[in-house]
C-alpha positions as CSV (number, residue, x, y, z in Angstrom):
1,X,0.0,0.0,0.0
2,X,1.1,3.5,-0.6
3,X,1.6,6.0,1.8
4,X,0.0,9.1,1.4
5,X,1.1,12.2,1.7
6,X,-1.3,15.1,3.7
7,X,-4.3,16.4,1.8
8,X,-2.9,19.8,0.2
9,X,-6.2,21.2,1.1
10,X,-5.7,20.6,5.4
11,X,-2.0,22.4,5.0
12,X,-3.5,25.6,5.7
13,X,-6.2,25.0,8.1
14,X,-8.8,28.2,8.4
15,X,-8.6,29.4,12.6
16,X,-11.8,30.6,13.7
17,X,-10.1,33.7,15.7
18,X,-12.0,36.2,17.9
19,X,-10.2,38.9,20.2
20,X,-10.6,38.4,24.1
21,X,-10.6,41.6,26.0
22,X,-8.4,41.7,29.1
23,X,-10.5,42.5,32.3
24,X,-9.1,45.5,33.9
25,X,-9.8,47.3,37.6
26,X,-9.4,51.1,36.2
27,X,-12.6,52.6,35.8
28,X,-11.9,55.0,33.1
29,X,-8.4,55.4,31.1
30,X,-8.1,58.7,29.1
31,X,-5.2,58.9,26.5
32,X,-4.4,62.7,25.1
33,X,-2.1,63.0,22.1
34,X,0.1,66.4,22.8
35,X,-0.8,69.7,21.0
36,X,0.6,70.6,18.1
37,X,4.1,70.1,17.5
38,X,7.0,72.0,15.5
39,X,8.0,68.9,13.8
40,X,4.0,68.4,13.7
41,X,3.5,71.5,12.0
42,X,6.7,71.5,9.8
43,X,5.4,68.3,8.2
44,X,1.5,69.3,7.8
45,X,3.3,72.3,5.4
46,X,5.0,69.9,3.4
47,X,8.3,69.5,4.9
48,X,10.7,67.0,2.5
49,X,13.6,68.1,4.9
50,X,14.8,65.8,7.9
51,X,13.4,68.3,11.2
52,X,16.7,69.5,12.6
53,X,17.4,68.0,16.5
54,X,16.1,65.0,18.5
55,X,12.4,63.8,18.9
56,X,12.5,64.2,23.0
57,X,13.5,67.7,22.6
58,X,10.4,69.4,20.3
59,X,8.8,71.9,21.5
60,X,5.1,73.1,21.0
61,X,3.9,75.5,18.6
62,X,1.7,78.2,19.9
63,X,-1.2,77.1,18.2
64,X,0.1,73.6,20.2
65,X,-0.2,75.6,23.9
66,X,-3.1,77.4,22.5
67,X,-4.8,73.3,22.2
68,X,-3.2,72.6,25.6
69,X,-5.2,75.6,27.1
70,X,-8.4,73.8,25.8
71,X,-7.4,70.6,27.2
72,X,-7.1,72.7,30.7
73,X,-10.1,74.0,30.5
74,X,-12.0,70.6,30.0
75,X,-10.1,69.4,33.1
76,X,-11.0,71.9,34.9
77,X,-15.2,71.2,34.0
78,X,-14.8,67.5,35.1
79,X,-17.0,66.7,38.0
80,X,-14.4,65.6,41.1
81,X,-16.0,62.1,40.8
82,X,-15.2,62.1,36.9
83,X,-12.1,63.6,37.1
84,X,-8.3,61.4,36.9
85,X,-6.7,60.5,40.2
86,X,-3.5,60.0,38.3
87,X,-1.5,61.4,35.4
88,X,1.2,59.6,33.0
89,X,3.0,61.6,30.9
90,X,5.3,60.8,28.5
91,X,8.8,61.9,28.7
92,X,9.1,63.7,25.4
93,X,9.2,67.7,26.1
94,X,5.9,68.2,23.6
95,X,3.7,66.4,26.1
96,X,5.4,67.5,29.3
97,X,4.5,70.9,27.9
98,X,0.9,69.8,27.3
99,X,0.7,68.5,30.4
100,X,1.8,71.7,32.2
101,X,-0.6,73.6,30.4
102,X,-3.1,72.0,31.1
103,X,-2.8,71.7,34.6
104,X,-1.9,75.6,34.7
105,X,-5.1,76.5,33.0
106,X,-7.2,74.1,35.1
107,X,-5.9,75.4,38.6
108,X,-6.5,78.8,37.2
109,X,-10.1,78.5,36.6
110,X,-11.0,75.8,39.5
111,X,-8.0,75.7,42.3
112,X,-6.7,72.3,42.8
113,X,-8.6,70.6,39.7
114,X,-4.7,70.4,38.0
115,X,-3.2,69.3,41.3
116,X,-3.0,65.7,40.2
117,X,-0.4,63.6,41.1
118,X,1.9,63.1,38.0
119,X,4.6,60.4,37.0
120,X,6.7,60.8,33.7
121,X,7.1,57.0,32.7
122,X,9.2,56.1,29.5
123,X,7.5,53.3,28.0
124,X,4.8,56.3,27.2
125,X,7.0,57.8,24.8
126,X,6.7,57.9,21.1
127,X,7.5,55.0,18.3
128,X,11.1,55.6,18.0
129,X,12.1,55.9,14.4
130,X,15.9,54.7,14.9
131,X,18.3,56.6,11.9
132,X,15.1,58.3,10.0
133,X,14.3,60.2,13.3
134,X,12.3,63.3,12.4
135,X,12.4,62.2,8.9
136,X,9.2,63.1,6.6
137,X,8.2,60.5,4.3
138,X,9.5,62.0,1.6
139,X,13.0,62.4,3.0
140,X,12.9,58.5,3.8
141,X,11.7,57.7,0.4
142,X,14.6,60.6,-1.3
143,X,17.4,59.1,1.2
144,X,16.7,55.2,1.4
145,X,13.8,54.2,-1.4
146,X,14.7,50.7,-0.4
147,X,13.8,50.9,3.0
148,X,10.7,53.2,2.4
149,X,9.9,50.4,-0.2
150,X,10.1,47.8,2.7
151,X,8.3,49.5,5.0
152,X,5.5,50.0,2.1
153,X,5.6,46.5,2.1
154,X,5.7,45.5,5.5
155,X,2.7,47.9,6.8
156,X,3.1,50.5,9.7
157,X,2.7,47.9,12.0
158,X,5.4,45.5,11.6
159,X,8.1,47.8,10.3
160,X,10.9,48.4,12.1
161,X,13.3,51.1,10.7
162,X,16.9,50.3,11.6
163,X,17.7,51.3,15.1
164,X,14.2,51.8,15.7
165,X,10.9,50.3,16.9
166,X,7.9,48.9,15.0
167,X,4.3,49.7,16.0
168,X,4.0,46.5,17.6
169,X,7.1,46.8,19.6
170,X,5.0,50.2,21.0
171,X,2.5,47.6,21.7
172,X,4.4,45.2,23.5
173,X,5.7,48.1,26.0
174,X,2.1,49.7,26.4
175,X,0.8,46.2,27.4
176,X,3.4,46.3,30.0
177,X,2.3,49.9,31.3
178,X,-1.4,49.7,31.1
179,X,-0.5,46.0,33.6
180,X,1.2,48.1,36.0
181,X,-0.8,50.9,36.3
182,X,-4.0,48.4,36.6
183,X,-2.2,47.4,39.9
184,X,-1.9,50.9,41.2
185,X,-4.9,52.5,43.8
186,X,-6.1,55.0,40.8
187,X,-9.3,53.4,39.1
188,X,-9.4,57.0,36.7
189,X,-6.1,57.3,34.7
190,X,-5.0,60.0,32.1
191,X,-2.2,59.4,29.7
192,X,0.0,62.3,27.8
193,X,1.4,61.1,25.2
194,X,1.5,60.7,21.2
195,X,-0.7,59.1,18.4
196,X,1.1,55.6,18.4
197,X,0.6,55.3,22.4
198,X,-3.2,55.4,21.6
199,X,-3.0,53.1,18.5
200,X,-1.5,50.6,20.7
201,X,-3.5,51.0,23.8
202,X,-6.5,50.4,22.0
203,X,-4.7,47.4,20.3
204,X,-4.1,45.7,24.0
205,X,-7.7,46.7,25.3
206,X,-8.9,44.8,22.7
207,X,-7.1,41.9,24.2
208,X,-5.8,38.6,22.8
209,X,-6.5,38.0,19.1
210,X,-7.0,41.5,18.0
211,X,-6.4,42.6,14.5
212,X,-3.8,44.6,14.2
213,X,-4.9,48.0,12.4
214,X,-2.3,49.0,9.9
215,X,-4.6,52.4,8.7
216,X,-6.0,53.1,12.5
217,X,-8.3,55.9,13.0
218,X,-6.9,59.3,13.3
219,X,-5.5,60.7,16.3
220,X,-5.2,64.7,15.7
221,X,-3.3,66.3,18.0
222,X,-4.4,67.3,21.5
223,X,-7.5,65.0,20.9
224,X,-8.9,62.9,24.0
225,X,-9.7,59.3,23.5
226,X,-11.4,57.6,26.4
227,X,-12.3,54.1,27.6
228,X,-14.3,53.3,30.2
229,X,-15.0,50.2,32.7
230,X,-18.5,48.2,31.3
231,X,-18.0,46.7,34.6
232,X,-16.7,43.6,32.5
233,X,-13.7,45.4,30.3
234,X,-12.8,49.0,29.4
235,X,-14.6,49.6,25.9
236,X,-13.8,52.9,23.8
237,X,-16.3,55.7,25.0
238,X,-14.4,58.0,22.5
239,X,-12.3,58.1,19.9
240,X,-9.8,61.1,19.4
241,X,-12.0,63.7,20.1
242,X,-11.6,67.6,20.3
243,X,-11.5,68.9,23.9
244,X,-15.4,69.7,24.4
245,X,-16.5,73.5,25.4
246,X,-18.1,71.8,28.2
247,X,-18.1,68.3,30.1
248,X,-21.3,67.1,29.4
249,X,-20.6,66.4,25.9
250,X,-18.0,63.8,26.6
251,X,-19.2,60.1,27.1
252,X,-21.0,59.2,30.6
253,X,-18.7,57.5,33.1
254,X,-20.6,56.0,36.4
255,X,-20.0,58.0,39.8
């Protein structure tokens, strides 16, 4: 008798696959890209030039302090049992900027509602882009077509530019945070940080078997994206959003 080989057809199995959400203590988790950047602003104009200096060190724009102010004065309209009990901000100068902004304007229109304790953590800092740092698409396709070419091919999400991080390496490190912070007495969190940091956070809220999005929604800048506690897992209440003129017009969370 002769042995037979496997059926072609079973090589490739189809995996039924559906995502299971992680269950998490914190109550509600706020993420807010920084305002508007220099490098930010350079690159909306067109920009084909590499933005002189590092990542860490750019500064806002005024119209970026400006978005900041906003940001404050949402703060400063949350209810006290709405409001965060703790604040992670990134490292990079943009954010720390946003941050003290915001708190600035808050405390200026409703003493103490920006007095909230604050930790800068690292692994809430931006995708690092290795040797194209501050580099416009354009520059990386003008200066290495091969590797703009790859990371064409590739997708956002798995390219790693040399020296540098891919989007799921972001991911791997906000899984990390989001664990440690879920362990900390805080059940309301707010995050400062940048557009991959939300990307990613949303990626590991949607727990184990999520797709990962290679054209995600936009994140403008200073934009708040919110999840909050369904009392099973944190679903998105709101998804890079404009700071509202008041509070009421920003998602429900439970007292």
């Amino acid at each position: 008798m002769t042995a037979m080989g496997p059926d072609p057809s079973s090589a490739f199995p189809s995996v039924p696959s559906a995502a299971i959400p992680p269950r998490y203590r914190m109550r509600d988790l706020w993420i807010i890209r920084h305002g508007e950047s220099r490098a930010n602003a350079a690159f909306s104009a067109g920009a084909d030039e590499v933005f002189p200096g590092s990542d860490a060190d750019v500064e806002l724009t005024p119209t970026g302090y400006e978005q900041a102010a906003r940001l404050g004065r949402w703060l400063a309209g949350l209810a006290p049992n709405r409001a965060p009990q703790l604040v992670v901000c990134s490292p990079y100068l943009r954010a720390r900027q946003t941050w003290a902004t915001m708190a600035r304007t808050a405390n200026g229109l409703s003493e103490g509602s920006g007095a909230v304790p604050v930790v800068v953590d690292e692994r809430c800092r931006d995708r690092e882009m290795g040797v194209f740092e501050l580099f416009p698409p354009q520059a990386i396709r003008r200066h290495a077509p091969q590797e703009y070419e790859r990371r064409t091919r590739l997708g956002e999400w798995f390219y790693r530019p040399p020296g540098g991080e891919s989007v799921a390496d972001v991911a791997l490190r906000m899984r990390d945070l989001l664990t440690g912070l879920d362990r900390t007495t805080a059940e309301r969190i707010l995050i400062v940080a940048h557009d991959a940091v939300v990307v990613t956070a949303a990626h590991v809220l949607a727990g184990v078997g999520a797709t990962p999005l290679d054209a995600p929604p936009p994140v403008p800048n200073a934009s708040i994206t919110q999840w909050h506690n369904d009392g099973t897992h944190l679903r998105t209440a709101a998804w890079g959003l404009p700071p509202p003129v008041r509070d009421d017009a920003m998602p429900e969370s439970d007292a």
